[in-house]
N, CA and C of each residue as an Amber inpcrd file, in Angstrom:
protein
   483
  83.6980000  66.9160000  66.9000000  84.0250000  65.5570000  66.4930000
  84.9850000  64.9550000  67.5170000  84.5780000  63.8350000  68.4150000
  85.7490000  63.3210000  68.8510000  86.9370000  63.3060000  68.1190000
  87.8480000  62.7650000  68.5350000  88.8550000  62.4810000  68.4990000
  89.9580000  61.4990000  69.3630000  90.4000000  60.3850000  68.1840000
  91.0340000  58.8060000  68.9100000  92.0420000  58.6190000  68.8160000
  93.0960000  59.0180000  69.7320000  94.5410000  58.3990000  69.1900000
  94.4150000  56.8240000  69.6860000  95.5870000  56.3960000  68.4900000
  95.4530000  54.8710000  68.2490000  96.5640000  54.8980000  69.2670000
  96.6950000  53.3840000  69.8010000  97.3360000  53.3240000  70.8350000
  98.1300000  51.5260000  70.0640000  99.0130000  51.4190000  70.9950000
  99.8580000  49.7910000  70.2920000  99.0970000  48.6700000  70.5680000
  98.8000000  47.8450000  69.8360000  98.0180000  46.3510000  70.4790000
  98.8660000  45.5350000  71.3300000  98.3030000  45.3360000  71.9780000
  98.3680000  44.6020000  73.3930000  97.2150000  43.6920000  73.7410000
  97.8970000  42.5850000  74.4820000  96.8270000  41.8450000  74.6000000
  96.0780000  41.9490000  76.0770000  96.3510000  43.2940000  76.7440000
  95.8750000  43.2370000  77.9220000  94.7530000  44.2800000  77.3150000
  95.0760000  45.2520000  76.9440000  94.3040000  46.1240000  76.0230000
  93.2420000  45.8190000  75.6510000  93.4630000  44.6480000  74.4730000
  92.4510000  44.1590000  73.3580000  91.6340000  43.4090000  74.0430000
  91.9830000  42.9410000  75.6230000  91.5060000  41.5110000  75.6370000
  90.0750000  41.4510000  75.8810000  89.4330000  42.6040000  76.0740000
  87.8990000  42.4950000  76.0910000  87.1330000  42.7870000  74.7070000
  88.0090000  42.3310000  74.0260000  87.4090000  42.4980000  72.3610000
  87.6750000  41.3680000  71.6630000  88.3490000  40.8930000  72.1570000
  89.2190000  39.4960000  71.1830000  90.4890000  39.2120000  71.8000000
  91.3730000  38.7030000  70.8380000  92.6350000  37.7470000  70.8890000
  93.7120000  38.3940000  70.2370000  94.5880000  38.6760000  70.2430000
  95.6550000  38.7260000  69.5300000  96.2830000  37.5920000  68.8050000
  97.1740000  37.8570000  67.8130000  97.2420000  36.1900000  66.7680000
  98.1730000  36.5710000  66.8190000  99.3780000  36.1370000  67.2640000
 100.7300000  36.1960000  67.1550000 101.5810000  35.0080000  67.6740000
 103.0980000  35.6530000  67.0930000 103.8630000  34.2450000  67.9570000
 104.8040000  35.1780000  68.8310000 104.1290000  35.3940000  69.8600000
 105.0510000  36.1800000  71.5210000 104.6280000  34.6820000  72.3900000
 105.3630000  35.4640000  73.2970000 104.9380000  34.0760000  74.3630000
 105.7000000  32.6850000  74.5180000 105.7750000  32.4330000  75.3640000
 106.1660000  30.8720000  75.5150000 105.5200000  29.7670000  74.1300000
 106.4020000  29.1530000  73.9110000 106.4100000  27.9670000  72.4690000
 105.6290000  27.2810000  73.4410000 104.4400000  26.4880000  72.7590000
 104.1310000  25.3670000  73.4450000 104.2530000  24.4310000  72.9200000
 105.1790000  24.0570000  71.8490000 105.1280000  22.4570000  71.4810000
 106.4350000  23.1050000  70.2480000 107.5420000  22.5470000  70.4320000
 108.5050000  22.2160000  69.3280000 108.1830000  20.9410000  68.4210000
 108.1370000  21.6520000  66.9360000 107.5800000  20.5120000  66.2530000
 108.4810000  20.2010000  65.1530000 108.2000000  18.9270000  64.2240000
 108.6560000  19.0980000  62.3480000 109.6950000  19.1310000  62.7030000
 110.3460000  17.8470000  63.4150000 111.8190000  17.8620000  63.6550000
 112.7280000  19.0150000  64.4520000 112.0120000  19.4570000  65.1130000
 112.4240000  20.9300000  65.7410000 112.7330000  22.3580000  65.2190000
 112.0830000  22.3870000  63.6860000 112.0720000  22.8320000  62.5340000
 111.2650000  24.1930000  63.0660000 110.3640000  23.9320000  63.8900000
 108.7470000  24.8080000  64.0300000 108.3690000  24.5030000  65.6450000
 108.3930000  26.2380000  66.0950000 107.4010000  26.3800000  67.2940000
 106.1770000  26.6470000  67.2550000 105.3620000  25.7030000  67.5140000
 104.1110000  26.1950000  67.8550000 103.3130000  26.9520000  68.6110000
 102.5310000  27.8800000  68.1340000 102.1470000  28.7030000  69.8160000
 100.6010000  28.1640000  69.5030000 100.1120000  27.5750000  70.3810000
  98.8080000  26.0720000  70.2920000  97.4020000  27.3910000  70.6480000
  96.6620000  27.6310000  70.0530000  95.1220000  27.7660000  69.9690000
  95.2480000  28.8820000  70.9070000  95.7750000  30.5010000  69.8710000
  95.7440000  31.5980000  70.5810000  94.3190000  32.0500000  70.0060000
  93.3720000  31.9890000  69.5160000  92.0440000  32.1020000  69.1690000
  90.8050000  31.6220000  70.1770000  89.7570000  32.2730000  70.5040000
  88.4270000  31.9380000  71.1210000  87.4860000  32.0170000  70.1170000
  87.8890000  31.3180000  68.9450000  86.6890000  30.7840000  67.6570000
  85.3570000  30.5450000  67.9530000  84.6490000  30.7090000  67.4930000
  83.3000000  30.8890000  67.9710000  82.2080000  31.0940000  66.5320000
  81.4490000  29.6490000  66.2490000  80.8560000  29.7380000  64.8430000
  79.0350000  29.6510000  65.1520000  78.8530000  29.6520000  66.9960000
  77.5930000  29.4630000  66.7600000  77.3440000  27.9890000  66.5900000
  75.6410000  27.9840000  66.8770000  74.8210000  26.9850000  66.4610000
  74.7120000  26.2430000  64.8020000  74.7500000  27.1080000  64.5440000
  74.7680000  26.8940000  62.3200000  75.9130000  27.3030000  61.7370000
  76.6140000  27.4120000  62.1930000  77.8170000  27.8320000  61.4730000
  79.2030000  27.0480000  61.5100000  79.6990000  26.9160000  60.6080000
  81.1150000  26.8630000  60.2630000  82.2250000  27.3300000  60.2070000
  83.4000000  26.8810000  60.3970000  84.1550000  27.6000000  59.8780000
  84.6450000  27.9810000  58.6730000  84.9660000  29.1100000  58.3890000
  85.1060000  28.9660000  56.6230000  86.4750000  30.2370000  57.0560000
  87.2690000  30.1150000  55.8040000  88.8550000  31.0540000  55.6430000
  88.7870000  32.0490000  53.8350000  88.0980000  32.9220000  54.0140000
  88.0100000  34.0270000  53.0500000  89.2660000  34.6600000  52.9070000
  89.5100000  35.4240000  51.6100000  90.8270000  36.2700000  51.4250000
  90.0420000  37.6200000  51.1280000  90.4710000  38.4190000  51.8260000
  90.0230000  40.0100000  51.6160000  91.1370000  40.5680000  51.0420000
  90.8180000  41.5810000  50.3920000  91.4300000  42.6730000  49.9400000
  91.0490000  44.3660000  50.0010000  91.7570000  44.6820000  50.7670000
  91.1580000  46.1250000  51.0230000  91.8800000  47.1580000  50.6870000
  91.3670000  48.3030000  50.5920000  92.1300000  49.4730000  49.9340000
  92.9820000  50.1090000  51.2610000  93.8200000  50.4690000  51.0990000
  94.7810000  51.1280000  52.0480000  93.7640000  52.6880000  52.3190000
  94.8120000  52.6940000  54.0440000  93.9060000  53.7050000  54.2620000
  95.2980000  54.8410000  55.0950000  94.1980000  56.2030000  55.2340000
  95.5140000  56.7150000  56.2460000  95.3310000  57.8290000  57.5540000
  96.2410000  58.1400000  57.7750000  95.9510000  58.7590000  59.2020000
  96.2190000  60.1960000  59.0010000  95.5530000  60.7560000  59.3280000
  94.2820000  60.6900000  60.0920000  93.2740000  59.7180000  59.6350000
  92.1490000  59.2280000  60.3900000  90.9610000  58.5250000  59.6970000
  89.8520000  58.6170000  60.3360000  88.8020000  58.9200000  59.1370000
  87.6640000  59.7060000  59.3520000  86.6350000  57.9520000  60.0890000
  86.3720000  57.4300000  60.8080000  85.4220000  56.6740000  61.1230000
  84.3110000  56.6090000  60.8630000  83.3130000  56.0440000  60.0850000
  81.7610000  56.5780000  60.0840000  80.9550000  55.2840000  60.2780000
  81.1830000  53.9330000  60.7610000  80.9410000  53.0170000  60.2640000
  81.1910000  51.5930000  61.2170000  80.3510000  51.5080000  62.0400000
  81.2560000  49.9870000  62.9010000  80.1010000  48.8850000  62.8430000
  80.5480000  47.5660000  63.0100000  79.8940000  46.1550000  62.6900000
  80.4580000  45.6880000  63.4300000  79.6060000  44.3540000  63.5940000
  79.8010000  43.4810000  64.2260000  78.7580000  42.4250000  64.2590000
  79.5950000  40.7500000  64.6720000  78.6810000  39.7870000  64.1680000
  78.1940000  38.9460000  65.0030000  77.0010000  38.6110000  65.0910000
  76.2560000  37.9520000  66.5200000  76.2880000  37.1990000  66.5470000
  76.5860000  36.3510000  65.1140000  76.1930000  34.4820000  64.8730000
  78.0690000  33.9870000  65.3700000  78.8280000  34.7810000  65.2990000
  80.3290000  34.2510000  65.1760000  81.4670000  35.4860000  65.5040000
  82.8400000  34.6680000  66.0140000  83.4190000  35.8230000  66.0850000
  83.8860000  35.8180000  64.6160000  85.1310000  36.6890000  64.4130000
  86.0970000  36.7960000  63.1490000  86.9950000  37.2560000  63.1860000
  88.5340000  36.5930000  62.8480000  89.5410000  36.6610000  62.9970000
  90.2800000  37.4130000  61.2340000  90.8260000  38.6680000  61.8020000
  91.9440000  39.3890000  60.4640000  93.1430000  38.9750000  60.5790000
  93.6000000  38.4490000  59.7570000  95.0220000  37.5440000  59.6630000
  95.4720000  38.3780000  58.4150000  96.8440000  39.3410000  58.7190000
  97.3590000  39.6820000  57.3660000  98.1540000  38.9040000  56.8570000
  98.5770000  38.9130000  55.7730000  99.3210000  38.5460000  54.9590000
 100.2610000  38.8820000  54.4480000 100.9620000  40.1150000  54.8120000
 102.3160000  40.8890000  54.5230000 102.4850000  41.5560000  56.1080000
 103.5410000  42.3070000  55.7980000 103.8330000  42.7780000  57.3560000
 103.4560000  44.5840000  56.9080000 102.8370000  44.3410000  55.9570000
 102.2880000  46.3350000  56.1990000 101.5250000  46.5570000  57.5570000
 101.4880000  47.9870000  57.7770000 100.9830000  48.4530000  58.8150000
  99.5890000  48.1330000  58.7840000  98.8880000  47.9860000  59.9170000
  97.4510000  48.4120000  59.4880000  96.9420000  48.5960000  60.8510000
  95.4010000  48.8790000  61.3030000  94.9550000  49.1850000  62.0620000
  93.3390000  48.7180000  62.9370000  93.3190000  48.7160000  63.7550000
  92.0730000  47.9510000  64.5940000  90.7230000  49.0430000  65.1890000
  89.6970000  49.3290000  65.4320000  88.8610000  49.8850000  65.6570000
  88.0480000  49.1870000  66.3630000  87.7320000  49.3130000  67.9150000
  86.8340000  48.1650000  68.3290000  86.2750000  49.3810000  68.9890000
  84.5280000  49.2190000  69.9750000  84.3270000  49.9330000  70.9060000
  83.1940000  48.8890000  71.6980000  83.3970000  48.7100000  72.8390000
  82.1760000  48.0230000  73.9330000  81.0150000  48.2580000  73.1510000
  80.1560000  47.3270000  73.8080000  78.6940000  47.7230000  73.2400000
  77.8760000  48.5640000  74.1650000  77.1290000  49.5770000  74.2570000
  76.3990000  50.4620000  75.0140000  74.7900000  50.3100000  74.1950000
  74.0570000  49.3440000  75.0610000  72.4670000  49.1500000  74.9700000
  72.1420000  48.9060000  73.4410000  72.8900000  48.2760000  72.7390000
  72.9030000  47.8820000  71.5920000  73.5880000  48.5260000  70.3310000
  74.6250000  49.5670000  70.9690000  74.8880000  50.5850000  69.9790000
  76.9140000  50.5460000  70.4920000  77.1800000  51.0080000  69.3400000
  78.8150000  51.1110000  70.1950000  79.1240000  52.4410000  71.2980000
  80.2180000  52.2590000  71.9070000  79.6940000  52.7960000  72.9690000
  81.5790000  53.4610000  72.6620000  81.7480000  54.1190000  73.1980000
  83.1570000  54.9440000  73.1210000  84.4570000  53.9170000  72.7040000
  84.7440000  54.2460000  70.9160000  85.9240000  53.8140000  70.5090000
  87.0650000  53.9050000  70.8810000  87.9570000  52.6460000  70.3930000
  89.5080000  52.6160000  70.7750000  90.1340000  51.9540000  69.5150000
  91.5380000  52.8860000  69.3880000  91.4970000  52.1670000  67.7550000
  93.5620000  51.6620000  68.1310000  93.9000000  50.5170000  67.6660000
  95.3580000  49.8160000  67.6620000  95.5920000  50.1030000  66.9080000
  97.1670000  50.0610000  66.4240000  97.9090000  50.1300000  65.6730000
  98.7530000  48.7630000  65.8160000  98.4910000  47.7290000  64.5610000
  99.0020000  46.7780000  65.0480000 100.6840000  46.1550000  64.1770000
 101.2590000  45.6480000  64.8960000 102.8410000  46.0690000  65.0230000
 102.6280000  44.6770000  63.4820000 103.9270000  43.9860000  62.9650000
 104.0030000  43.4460000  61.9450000 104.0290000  42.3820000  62.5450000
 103.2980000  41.2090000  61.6420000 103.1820000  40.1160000  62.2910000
 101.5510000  39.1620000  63.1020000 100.8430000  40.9070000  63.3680000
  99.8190000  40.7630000  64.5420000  98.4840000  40.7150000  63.6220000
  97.6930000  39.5120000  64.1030000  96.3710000  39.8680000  63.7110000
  95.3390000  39.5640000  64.5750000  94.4150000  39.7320000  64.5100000
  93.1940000  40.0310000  65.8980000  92.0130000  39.0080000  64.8900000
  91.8230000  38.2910000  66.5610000  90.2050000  37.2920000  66.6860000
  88.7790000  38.1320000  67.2440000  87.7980000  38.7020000  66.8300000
  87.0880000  39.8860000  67.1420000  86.0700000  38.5810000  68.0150000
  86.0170000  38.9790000  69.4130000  84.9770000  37.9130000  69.8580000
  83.6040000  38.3620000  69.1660000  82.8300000  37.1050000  69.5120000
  81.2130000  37.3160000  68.9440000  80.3340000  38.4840000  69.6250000
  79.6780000  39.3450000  68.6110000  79.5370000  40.8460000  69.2840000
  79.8080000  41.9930000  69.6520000  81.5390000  41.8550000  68.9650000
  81.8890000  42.7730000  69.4260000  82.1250000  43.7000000  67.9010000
  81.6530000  45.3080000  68.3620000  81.6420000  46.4190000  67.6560000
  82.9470000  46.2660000  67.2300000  83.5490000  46.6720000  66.0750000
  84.7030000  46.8690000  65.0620000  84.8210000  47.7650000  64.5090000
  85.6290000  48.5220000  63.3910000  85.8950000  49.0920000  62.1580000
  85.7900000  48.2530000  60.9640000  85.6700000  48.6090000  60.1300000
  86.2840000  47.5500000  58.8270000  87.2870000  47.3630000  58.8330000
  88.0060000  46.4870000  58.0280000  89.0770000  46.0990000  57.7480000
  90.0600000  47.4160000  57.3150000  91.1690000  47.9400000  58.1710000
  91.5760000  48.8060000  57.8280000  93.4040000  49.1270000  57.7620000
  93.9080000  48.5210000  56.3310000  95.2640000  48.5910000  56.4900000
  95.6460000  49.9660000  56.2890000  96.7140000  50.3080000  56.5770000
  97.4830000  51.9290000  56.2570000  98.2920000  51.2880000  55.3850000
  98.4480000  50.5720000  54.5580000  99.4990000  50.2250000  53.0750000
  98.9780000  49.4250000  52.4220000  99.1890000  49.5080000  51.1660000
  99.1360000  48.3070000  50.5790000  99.9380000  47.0030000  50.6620000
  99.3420000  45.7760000  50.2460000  98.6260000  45.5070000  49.4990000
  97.1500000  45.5460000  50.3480000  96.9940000  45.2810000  51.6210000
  95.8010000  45.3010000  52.4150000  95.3010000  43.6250000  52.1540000
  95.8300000  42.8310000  52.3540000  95.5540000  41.3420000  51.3790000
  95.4460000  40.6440000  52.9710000  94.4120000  40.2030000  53.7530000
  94.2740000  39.1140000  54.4800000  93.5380000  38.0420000  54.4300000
  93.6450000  36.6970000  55.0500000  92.9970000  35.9390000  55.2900000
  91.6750000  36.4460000  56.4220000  91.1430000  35.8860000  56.5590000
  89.9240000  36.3380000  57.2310000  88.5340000  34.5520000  57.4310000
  89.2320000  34.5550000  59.0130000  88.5620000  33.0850000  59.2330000
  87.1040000  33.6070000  60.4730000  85.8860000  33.3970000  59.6190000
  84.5170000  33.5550000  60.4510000  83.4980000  32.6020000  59.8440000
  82.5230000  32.5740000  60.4730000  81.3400000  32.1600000  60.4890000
  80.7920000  32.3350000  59.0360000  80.4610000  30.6740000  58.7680000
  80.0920000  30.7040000  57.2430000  78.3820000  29.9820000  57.5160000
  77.2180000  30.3240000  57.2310000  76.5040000  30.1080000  57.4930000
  75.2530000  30.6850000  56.7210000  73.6280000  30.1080000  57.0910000
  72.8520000  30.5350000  56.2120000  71.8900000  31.6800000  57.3390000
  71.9610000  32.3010000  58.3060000  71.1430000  32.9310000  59.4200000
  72.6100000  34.3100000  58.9340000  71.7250000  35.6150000  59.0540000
  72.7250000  36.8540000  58.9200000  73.7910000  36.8100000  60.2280000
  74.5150000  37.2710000  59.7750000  75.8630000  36.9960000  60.5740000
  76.2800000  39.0800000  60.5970000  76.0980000  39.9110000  60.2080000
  76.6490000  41.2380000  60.1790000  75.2040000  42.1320000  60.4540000
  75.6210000  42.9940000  61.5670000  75.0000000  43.9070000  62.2020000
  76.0340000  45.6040000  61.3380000  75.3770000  46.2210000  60.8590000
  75.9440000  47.3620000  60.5920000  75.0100000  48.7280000  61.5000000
  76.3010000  49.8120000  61.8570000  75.6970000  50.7160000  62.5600000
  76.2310000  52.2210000  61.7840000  76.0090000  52.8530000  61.5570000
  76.4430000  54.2440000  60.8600000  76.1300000  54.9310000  62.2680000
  77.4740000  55.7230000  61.7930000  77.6060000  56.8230000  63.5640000
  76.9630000  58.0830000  62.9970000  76.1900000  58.5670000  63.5700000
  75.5950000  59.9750000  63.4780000  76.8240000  61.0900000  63.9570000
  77.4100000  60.5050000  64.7150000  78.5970000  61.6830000  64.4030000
  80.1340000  60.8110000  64.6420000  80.4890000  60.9630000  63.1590000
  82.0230000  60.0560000  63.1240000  83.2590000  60.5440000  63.5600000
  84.3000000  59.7440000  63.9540000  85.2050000  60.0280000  65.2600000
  86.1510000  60.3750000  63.9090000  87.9610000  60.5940000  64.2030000
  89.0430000  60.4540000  63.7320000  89.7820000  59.7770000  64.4600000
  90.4880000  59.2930000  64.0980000  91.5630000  58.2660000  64.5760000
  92.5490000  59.3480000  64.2250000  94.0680000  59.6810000  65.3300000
  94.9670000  59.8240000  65.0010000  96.4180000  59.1620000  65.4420000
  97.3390000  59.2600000  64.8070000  98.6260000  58.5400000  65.5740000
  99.2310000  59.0350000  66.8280000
């Protein structure tokens, strides 16, 4: 069985998978009376020809480490962005695509605060917090053409810390 240690998100890291959603970086616009920094359109949103945007609330069961992998998706019509909603831990699973199949995983550990824009196509994990409550927003492609590719691994990895 392979074996994946998770490594810290970074956006040099991630960046051939998606975006990082955070507020690092230079403010680009002081706003609301100087109340609020803005950090302006850290997302590469992407809904496709038929699609929309739409903002779902997930809820997922906590998970833990070690973690058994058996399972990666990904969506062709749109990307999709995990936005948590508490500062629990949780975790990322992406891998390149190899001739239509995922191709050697890499899994984040993402710090409090951080949530990830999955570009269009790209292989994932599920949604996977290490605490509860596991409660995010979740902004993708709302549409009537299938939007989720599922792949079951014939032989599943572990993630460790």
């Amino acid at each position: 069985m392979i074996t994946v240690k998770a490594e810290p998100l970074t956006p040099e890291a991630f960046a051939p998978f998606g975006d990082i959603l955070d507020a690092s970086g230079a403010v680009d616009k002081v706003i609301n009376a100087g109340m609020c920094n803005r950090h302006h359109d850290r997302a590469r949103l992407d809904f496709g020809e038929a699609g929309r945007a739409g903002i779902s609330i997930f809820k997922a069961q906590a998970r833990s480490l070690p973690y058994t992998c058996d399972l990666l998706e990904r969506h062709p019509e749109g990307s999709q962005a995990f936005i948590p909603m508490s500062e629990s831990p949780w975790m990322v699973i992406v891998a390149p695509d190899d001739h239509g199949t995922p191709g050697m995983p890499r899994a984040f550990l993402c710090a409090p605060g951080q949530g990830v824009n999955f570009l269009r196509d790209t292989w994932h994990g599920v949604l996977t917090p290490l605490a509860a409550p596991g409660l995010f927003a979740v902004v993708d492609r709302i549409g009537t053409t299938p939007n989720l590719e599922e792949h079951f691994l014939d032989q599943p990895f572990t993630v460790t810390s």
